[in-house]
C-alpha positions in Angstrom: 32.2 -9.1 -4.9 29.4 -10.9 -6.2 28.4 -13.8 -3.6 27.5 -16.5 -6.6 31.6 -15.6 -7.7 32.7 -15.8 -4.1 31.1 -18.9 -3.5 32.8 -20.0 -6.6 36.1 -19.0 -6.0 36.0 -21.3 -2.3 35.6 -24.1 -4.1 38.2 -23.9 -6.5 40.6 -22.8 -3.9 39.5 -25.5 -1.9 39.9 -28.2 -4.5 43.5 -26.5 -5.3 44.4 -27.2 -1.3 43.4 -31.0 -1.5 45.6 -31.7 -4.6 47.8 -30.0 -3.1 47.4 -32.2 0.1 47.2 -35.1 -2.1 43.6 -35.6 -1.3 42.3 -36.2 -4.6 43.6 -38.4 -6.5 42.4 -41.1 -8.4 41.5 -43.3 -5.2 40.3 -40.6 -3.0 37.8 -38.3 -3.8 37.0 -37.9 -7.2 36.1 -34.1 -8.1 32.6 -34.7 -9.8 31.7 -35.9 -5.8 32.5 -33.2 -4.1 29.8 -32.1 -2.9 28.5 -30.1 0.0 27.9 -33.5 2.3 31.8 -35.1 1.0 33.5 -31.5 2.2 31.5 -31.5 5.8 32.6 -35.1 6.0 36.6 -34.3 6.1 37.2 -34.2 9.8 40.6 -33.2 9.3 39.9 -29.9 7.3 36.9 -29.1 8.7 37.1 -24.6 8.9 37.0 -25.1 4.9 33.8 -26.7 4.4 32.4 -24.4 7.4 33.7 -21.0 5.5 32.5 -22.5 2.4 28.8 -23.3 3.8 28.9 -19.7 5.0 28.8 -18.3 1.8 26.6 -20.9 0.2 23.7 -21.2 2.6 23.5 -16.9 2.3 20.1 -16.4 0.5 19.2 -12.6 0.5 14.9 -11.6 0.6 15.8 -9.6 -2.6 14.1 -10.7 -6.0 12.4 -9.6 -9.3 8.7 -10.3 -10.7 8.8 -12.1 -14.6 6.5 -13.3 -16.3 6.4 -15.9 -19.2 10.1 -18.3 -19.7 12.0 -17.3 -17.1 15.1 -19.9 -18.8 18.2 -19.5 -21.0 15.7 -18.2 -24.3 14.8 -15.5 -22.4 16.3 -12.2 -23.5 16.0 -11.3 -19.5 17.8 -14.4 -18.3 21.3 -13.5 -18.8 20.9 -9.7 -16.9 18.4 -11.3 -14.2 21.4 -14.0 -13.3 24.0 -10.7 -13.4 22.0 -9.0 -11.0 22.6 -11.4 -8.2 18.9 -11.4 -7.1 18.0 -14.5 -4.7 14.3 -14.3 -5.8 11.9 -14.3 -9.1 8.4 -14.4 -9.1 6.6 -16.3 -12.1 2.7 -16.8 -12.1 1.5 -20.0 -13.6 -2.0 -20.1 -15.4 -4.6 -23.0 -13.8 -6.5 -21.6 -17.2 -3.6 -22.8 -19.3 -2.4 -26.0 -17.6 -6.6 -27.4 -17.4 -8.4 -25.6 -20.0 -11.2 -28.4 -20.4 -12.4 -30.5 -17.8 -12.1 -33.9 -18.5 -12.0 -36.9 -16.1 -9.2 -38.1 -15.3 -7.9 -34.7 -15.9 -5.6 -33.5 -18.7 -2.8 -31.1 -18.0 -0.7 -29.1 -20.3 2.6 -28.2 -18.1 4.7 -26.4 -21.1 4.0 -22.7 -20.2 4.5 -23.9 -16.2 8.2 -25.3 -17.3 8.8 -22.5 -19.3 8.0 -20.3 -16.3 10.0 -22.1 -13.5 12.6 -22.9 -15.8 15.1 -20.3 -14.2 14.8 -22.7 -10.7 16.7 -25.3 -12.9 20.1 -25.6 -11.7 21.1 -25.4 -15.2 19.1 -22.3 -15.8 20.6 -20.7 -12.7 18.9 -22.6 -9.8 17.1 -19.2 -8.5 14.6 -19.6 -5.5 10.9 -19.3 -7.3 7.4 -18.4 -5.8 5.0 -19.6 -7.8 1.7 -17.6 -8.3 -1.4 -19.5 -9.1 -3.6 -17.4 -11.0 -6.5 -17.4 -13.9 -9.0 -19.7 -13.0 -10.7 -21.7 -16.4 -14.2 -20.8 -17.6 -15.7 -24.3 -16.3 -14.6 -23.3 -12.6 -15.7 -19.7 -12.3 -17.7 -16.7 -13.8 -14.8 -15.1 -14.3 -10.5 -15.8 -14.9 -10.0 -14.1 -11.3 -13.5 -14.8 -9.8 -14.3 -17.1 -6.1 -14.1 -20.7 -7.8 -17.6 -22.5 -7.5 -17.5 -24.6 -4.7 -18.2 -27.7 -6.1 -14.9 -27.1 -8.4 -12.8 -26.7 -4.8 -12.0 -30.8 -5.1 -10.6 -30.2 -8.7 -8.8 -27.3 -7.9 -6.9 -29.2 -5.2 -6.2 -31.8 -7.5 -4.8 -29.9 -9.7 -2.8 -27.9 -7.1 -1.4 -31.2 -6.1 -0.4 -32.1 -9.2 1.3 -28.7 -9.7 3.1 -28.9 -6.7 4.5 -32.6 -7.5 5.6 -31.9 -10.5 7.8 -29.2 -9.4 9.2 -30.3 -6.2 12.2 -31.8 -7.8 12.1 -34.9 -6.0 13.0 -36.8 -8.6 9.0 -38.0 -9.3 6.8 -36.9 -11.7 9.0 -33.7 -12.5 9.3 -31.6 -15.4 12.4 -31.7 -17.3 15.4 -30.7 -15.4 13.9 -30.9 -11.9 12.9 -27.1 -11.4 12.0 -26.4 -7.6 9.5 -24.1 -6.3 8.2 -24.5 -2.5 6.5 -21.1 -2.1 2.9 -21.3 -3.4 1.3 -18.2 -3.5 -2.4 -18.9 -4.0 -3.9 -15.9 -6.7 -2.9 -11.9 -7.1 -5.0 -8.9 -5.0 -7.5 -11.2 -4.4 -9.3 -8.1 -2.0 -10.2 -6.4 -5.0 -14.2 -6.1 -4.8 -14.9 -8.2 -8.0 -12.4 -10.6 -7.4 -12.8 -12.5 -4.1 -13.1 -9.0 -2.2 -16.7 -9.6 -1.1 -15.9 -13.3 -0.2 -13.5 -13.6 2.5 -15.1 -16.6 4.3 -15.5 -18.7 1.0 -11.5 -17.5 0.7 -11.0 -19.3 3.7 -12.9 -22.2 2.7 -10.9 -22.9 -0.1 -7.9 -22.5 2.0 -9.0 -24.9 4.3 -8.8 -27.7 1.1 -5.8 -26.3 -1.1 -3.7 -26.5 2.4 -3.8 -30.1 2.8 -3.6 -30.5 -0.9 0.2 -28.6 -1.0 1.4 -30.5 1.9 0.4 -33.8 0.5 2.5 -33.0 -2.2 5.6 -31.5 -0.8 5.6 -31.4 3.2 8.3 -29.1 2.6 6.5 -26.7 0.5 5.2 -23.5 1.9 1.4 -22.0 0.8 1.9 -17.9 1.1 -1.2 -16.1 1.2 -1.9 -13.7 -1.5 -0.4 -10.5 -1.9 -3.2 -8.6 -0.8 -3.0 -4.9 -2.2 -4.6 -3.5 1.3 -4.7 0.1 0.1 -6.7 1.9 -2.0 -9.9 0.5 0.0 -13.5 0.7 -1.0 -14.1 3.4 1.9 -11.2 5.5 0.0 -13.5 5.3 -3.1 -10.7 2.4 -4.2 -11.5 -0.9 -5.5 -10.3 -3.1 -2.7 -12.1 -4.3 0.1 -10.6 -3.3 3.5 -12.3 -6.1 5.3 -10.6 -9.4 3.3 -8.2 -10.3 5.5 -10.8 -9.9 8.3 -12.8 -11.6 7.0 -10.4 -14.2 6.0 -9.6 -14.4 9.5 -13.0 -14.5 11.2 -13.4 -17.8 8.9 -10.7 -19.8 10.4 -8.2 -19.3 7.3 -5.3 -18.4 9.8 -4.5 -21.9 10.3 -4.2 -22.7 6.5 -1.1 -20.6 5.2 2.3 -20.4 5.9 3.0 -17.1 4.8 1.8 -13.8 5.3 2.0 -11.6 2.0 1.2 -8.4 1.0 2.1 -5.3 -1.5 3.5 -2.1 -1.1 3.9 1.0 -3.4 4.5 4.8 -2.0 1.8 6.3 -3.3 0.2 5.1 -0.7 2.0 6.0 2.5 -0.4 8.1 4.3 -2.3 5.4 5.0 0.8 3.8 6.9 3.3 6.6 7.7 3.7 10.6 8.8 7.4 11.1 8.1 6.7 11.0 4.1 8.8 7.6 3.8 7.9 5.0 1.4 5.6 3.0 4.2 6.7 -0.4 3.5 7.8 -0.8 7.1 4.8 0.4 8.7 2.5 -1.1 6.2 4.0 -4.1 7.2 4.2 -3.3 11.1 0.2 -3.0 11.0 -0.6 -6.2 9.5 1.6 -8.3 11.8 -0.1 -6.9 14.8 -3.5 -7.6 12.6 -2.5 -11.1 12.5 -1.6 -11.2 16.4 -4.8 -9.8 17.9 -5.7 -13.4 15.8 -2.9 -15.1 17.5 -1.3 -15.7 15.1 2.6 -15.4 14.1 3.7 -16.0 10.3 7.1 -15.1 8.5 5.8 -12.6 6.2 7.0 -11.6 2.6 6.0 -8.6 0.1 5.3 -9.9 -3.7 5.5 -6.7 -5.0 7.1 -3.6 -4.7 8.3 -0.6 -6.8 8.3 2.6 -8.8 8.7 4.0 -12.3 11.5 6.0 -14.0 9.0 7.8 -16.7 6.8 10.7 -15.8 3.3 10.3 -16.0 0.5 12.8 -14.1 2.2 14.8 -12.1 0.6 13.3 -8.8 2.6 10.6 -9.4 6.3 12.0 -10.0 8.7 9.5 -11.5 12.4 10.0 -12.9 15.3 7.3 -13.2 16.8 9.1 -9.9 13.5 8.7 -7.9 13.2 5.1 -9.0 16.9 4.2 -7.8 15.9 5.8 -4.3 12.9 3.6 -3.8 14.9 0.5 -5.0 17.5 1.2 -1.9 14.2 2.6 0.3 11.6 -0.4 -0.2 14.2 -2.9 -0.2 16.1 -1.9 3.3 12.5 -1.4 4.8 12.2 -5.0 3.7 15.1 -6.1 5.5 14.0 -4.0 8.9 10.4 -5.4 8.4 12.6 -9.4 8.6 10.6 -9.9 5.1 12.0 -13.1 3.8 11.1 -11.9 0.3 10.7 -8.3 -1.1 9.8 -8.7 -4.7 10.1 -5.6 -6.6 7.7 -5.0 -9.6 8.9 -5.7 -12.4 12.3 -6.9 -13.9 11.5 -5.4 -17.3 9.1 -2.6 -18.4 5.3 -3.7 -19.5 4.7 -2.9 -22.7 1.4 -2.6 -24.6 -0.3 1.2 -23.4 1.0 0.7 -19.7 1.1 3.9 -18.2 4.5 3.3 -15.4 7.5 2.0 -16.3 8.4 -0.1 -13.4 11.2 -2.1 -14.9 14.5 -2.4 -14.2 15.3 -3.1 -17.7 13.5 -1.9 -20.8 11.7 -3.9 -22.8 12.1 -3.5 -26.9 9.5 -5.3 -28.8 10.3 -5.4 -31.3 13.1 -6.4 -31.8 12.7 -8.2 -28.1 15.9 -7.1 -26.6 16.8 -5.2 -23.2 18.4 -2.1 -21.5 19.2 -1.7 -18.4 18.3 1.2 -16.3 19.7 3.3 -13.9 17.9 1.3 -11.4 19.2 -2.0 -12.4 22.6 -1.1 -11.4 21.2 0.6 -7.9 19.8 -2.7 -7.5 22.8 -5.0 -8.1 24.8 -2.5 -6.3 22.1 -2.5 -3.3 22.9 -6.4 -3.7 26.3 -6.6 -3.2 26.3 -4.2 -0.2 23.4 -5.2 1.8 22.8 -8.7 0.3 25.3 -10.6 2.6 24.4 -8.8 5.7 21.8 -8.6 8.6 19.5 -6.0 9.5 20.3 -4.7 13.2 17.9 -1.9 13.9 16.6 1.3 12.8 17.7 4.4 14.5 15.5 6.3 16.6 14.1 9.5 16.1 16.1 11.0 19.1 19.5 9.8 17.0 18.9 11.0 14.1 16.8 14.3 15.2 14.0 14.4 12.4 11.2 12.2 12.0 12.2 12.7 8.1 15.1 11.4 8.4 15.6 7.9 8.4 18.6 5.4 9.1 18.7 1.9 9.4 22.0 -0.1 10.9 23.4 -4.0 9.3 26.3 -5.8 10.3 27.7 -7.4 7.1 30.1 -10.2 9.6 31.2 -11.4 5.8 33.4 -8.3 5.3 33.8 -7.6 8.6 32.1 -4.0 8.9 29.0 -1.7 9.7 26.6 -0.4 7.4 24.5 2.1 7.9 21.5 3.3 4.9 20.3 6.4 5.2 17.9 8.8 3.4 16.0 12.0 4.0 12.1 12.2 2.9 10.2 12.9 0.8 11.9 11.3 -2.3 11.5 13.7 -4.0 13.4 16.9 -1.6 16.1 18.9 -2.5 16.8 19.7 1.5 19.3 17.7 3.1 20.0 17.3 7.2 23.0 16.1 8.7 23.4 12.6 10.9 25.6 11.9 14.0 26.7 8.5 14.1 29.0 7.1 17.0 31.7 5.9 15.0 35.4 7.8 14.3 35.6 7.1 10.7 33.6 6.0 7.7 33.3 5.7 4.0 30.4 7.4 2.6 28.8 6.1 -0.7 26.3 7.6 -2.6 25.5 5.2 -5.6 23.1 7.5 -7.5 25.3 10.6 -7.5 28.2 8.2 -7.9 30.2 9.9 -5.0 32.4 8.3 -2.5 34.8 9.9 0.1 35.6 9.3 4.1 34.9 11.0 7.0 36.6 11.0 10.3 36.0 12.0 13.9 36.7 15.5 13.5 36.1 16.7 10.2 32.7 18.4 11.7 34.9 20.7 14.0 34.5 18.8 16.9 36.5 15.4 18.2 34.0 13.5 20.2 33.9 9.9 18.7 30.8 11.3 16.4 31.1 11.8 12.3 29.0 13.4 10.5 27.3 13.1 7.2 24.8 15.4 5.1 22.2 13.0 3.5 19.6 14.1 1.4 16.7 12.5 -0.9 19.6 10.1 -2.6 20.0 7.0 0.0 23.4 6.6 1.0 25.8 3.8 2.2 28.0 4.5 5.5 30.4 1.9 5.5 32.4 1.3 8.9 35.0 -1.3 9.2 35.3 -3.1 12.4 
């Protein structure tokens, strides 16, 4: 069951057992509020509020990028709430919101509202990290060029302001009080004629946009960009393998919250030998980057995906091979402890992009949506793994191939196991068979739309193993305890 409609359905029962109790009534506790701090406070029922608080505080790493109104007008808004994603990543234009310089300066917050809007509780109070991007023509050569330095003051101040005005603190805040407290400071900054070259002046301007955010909102979080990190200059790629280095050597360590990077498959063999997506390994290397600097950050992906058309044939895509990366990238996510795994996008890109990444089409016009197959992997991927916590990834020795990967979650909500499994490359037709030490299981395959149980025995053999063929199509082995 969805969480949002789980969490929903507490509270009214929980309001039906204090009429019933004769707890609210007209000089108790009025309805309008109860709220989270009036049900902790009743002593005498206190395993309601506790199960209630269970399901509320539950905030899955899984989310969506948008771009543009993320609010009620948007034709997305309605399927992005469905989907039960925790996260959406909007990007808000320092361009837009300061095109002149003036002094004092003048802002122009309506495509930053318009943006954050979905963070409104009235809009669906989603979690939002913002991405500051597009620098104006008075501050550098170029929309996503190194600022001047002598613009680094005015960039903080506008930060600030940025940050103030949607903190929903109840000061200086846009209309309906939309929060956002992760900051992610600009998009691939490595490439080479972006801020590739210029890792020390990146750590610079770190060193002032920090203190300027926490000013703000103590509570807020800078996240360092999502650094591509693939696809380097030495590869004949347009991204500088030395940035974060660089970065690093400068003293910028000590002025983000956040590490952040990107991930897509078609880059694995920089990460990975077993032909897996290389999210997980990807992600391994860059934490054990960060601790040779000593240095420990949560870390987060901004963007991750794949396409359901077909384009050159080095690059195979299908609305099959999509769903399988949704389930891949996002459970390598949750082994990886990512606190956010963005995938990339919500809705297809229109205008001569070559991959459709969406998980909805986009018709323009008229400006209406589809969703794909992938959209309903995802929400499916939500309501099975969303709730739960990632316990470990089996070994090689367990599940005998290198290829074949499985990764263990204990979802204590529904009282059961889950194991994910798939076999690499994406795109095989082979399948292999895994052991696991349970006596029975349901087996779900959401792409092939399959579902049937196995027991201890079904293989021949009682020994307090199952066992299940698994193939490029991830599936779900669900084990009740």
């Amino acid at each position: 069951m969805n969480l949002r409609k789980v969490s929903l359905l507490l509270v009214l029962t929980f309001c039906l057992f204090l009429l019933v109790n004769g707890l609210v009534d007209a000089g108790t506790i009025p309805p309008s509020e109860m709220d989270k701090e009036d049900l902790s406070g009743l002593e005498t029922f206190t395993y309601l509020p506790v199960i209630f608080n269970k399901y509320a505080n539950i905030v899955s790493p899984i989310g969506v990028q948008m771009y543009n109104s993320t609010g009620s007008s948007s034709p997305y808004h309605a399927g992005l709430v469905e989907s039960g994603t925790s996260w959406v990543r909007v990007q808000v234009s320092w361009s837009d919101v300061e095109p002149t310089r003036t002094s004092p300066p003048t802002y122009f917050w309506s495509t930053g509202d318009n943006a954050f809007a979905i963070s409104r509780e009235d809009m669906g109070g989603m979690n939002v990290i913002g991405t500051i991007r597009y620098i104006p023509n008075w501050a550098a050569a170029g929309p996503e060029q190194p600022i001047y330095p002598d613009r680094y003051d005015e960039f903080a101040q506008f930060v600030t302001a940025l940050v103030e005005r949607y903190d929903a603190d109840g000061v200086d805040d846009a209309p309906g009080s939309p929060k956002v407290m992760y900051w992610e400071l600009f998009n691939e900054p490595d490439r080479f004629n972006f801020w590739g070259e210029s890792g020390a002046e990146f750590a610079e301007l770190l060193k002032v946009v920090y203190p300027a955010v926490k000013s703000a909102n103590a509570s807020a979080q800078l996240v360092f960009p999502g650094i591509a990190y693939d696809f380097f200059d030495d590869q004949n790629g347009p991204f500088t393998r030395s940035f974060l280095t660089d970065v690093l050597d400068n003293g910028g360590g000590n002025y983000f919250d956040v590490m952040n990077f990107h991930s897509y498959p078609i880059f694995y063999t920089n990460w990975t030998t077993n032909k897996g997506p290389g999210l997980l390994e990807k992600g391994e290397s860059i934490q054990a980057l960060l601790a040779s600097y000593n240095l420990t950050k949560p870390i987060i992906v901004t963007e991750t995906g794949w396409h359901s058309n077909n384009p050159p044939a080095t690059i195979p895509g299908s609305p099959e091979i999509q769903s399988r990366y949704v389930i891949q990238l996002m459970t390598q996510g949750y082994a990886l402890d990512a606190k956010i795994v963005i995938w990339w996008m919500y809705y297809d890109i229109e205008g001569g992009y070559t991959y459709d990444n969406g998980l909805v089409t986009k018709e323009d016009p008229p400006d209406s949506t589809t969703p794909k197959q992938a959209y309903y992997i995802y929400k499916d991927y939500v309501e099975t793994i969303g709730s739960a916590s990632f316990i470990r990834k089996l070994t090689i020795a367990e599940t005998g191939l290198a290829e074949l990967e499985a990764y263990e979650f204990d979802d204590s909500l529904n009282s059961k196991r889950v194991f994910v499994a798939w076999l690499n490359p994406v795109t095989t037709s082979g399948t292999a068979s895994l052991r696991l030490p349970v006596g029975q299981a349901l087996v779900r395959n959401p792409i092939a739309n399959l579902e049937y149980s196995v027991l201890d025995g079904n293989d021949g053999k009682t020994d307090g193993y199952i066992s299940v063929q698994v193939g490029a199509n991830p599936i779900y082995v669900e084990v009740n305890r």
